[in-house]
VOGU-3710 file (C-alpha; in Angstrom, 3 decimals, decimal comma):
1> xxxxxxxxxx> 130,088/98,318/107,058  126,218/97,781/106,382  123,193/99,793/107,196  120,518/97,478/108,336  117,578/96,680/109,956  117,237/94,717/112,822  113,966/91,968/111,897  114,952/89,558/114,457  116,128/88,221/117,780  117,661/84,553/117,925
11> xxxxxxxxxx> 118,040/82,407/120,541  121,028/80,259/121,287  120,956/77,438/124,069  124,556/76,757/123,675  127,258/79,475/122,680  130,713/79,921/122,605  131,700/80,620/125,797  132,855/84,016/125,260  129,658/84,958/124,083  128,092/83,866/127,185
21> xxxxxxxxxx> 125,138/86,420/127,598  125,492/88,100/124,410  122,256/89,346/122,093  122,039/87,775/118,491  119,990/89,865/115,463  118,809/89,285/112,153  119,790/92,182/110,606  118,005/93,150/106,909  121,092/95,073/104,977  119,322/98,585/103,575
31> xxxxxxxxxx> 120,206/100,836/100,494  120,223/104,301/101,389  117,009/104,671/100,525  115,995/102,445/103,352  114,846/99,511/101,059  115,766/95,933/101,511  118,728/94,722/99,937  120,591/91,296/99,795  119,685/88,435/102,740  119,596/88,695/106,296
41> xxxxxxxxxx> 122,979/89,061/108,686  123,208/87,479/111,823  125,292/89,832/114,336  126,155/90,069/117,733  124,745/93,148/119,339  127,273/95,629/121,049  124,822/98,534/121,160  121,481/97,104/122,946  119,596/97,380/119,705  116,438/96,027/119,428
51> xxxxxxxxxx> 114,044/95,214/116,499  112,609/97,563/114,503  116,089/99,765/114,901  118,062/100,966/112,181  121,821/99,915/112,905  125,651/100,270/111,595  126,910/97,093/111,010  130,735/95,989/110,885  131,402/92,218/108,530  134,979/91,844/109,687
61> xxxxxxxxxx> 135,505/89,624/112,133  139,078/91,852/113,475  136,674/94,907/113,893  133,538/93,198/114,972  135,682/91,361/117,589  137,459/94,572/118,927  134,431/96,394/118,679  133,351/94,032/121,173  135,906/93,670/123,540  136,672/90,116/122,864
71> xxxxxxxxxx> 139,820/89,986/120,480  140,562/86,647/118,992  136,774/85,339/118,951  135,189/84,321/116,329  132,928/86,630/114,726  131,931/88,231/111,482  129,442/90,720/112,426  128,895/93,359/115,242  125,935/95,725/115,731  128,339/98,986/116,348
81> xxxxxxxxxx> 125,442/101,658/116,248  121,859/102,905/116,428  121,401/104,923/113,895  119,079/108,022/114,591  119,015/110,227/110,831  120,765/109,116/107,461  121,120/112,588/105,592  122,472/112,227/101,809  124,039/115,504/100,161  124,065/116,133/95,720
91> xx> 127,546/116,081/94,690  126,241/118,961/92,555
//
């Protein structure tokens, strides 16, 4: 799993059927920090997210396909969550 930005929308005209309907991001992957880090994701939304949103990202296609209701599809990444706060805690 990834925490990410969403920078982008992307438009299909033709889809795999069982994606008929379904929202595609670009999704920036984000240190914990919140800065950049690595290239864009493309991911199927299951959450309504929108751009500008911080998200929770799954990159296994079993999860991100459950996650969505649609086992057996073919998919690597799923929007799971919105994320409201990160809060990091010392180990000290």
């Amino acid at each position: 799993m990834i925490i990410g930005q969403v920078v982008g929308n992307v438009t299909a005209t033709q889809k795999n059927p069982r994606f008929e309907g379904a929202k595609l991001l670009l999704v920036q992957p984000l240190t914990l920090d919140g800065n950049p880090q690595g290239d864009t994701v493309l991911a199927i939304d299951g959450v309504d997210a929108g751009v500008g949103d911080r998200v929770l990202v799954v990159l296994e296609g079993w999860s991100a396909a459950h996650v969505l209701r649609k086992p057996g599809s073919a998919v690597d990444a799923a929007v799971i969550g919105v994320i409201d706060e990160v809060e990091l805690f010392s180990r000290e």
